[in-house]
C-alpha positions in Angstrom: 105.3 -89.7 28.6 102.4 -91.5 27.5 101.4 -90.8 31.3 101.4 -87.8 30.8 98.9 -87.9 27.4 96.6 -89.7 28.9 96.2 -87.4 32.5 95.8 -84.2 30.1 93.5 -86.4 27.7 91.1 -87.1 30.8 91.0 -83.9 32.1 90.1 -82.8 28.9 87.3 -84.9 28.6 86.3 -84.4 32.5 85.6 -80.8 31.6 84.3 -81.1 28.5 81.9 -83.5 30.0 81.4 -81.4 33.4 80.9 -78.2 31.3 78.2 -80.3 29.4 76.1 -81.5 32.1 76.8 -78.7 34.0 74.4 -76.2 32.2 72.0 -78.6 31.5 69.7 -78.3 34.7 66.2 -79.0 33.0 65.4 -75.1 31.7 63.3 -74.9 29.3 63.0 -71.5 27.5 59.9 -69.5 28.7 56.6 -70.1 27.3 54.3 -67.1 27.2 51.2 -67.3 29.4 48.1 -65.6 29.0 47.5 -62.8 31.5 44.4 -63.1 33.7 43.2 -59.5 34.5 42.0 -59.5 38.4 38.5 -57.7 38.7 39.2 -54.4 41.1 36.4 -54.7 43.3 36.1 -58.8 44.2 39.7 -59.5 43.7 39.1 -63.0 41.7 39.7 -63.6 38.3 37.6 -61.5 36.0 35.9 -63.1 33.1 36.8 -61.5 28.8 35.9 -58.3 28.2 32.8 -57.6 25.8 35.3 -56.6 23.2 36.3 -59.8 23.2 33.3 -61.4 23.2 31.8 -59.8 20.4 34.9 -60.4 18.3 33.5 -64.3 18.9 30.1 -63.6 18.1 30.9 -62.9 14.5 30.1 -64.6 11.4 33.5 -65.8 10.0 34.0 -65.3 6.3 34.2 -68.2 3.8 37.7 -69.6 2.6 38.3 -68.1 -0.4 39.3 -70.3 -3.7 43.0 -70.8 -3.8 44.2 -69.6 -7.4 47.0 -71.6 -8.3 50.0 -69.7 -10.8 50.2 -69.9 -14.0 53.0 -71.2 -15.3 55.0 -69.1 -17.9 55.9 -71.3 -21.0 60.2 -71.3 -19.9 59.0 -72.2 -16.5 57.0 -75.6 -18.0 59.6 -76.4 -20.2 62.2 -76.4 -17.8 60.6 -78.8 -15.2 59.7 -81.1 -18.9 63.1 -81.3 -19.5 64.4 -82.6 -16.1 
């Protein structure tokens, strides 16, 4: 009998452990890639496109102040009382 427990208590663990490893085989999810666009009439790698380019060019605006919330008076007194 206790035989018996420990052959089906092995196998258990065997394929546990099998099942485990087994789908493990050093996948990693997909990572998006940028796509290079090929020029049409050289075939090589073809540099941005002036959309982009200009997009770059411009001035970027200036951070804006962060306004922090105001507080209601229940709100205050609630974290004073803690």
């Amino acid at each position: 009998m206790p035989d018996l427990i420990k052959e089906i208590v092995t196998g258990l663990v065997e394929t546990a452990l099998k099942e485990l490893l087994g789908k493990s085989h050093g996948r990693t999810p997909a990572k998006r890639k940028k796509r290079q666009i090929r020029s049409a009439t050289t075939g090589r790698f073809a540099n941005k496109t002036a959309r982009t380019k200009t997009t770059a060019r411009r001035a970027a605006k200036p951070a804006t102040k962060q306004v922090s919330r105001r507080r209601t008076p229940a709100s205050r007194s609630k974290q004073r009382s803690r």
